[in-house]
C-alpha positions, 0 to 999 in steps of 0.5 A: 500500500502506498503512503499517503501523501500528508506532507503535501505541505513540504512538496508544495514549499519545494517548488516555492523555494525551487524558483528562481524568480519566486526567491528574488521576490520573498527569499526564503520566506514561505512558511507553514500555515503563518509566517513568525511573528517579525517576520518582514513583507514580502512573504507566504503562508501556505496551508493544506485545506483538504486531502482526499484519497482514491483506492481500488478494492485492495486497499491501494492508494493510487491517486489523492486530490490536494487543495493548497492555498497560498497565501501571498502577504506583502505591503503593497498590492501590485508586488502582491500580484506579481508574486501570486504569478510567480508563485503560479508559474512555480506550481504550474509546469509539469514533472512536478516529483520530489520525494515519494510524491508526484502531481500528476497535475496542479491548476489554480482553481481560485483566487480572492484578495483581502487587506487585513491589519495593514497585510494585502493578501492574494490567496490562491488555491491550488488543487493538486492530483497526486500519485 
């Protein structure tokens, strides 16, 4: 039986810090579920929001859909939207493998803006088919 993937977390930030033109925007800053307090803008957060499985009849796990949301905080909107493309751009190639896992395939399937607490926030949702 193949291991679920419940570190789809580390798969996604892998790809986030792979890209070049991601990390001449926020670095290394791509944090899990919220950045550390102190922490300087440009930054992102990201978060696991559902993880489910498909088996076949003998228990083996063979394809797991992920939802991803990336949550891009900055201190103005337009580098906000800038990196939501980059970040984008990032998850969205094929032959997206590491470790034991591989996305068949990932597509952006929402986006909304917020400004919270002096944040603008461009969170994306990414749903991601897993082998």
């Amino acid at each position: 039986m193949r291991v679920q993937a419940l570190n789809v977390g580390s798969f996604v930030r892998h790809f986030l810090l792979e890209s070049e033109d991601l990390a001449e925007l926020v670095g290394d800053k791509v944090f899990p579920l919220v950045a550390p307090e102190g922490t300087c803008f440009p930054y992102i957060a990201y978060s696991n929001t559902s993880l489910t499985s498909s088996r076949d009849k003998d228990s083996y796990f063979y394809e797991q859909d992920a939802y991803m949301t990336i949550a891009v905080c900055t201190e103005d909107y337009t580098s906000g939207v800038d990196i939501a493309m980059e970040v984008t751009r990032a998850l969205q190639r094929p032959n997206l493998v590491f470790e034991d896992i591989e996305a068949l395939e990932c597509t952006l399937d929402e986006r909304s803006e917020q400004f919270l607490e002096n944040t603008y926030i461009q969170a994306l949702v990414f749903h991601l088919k897993l082998k």
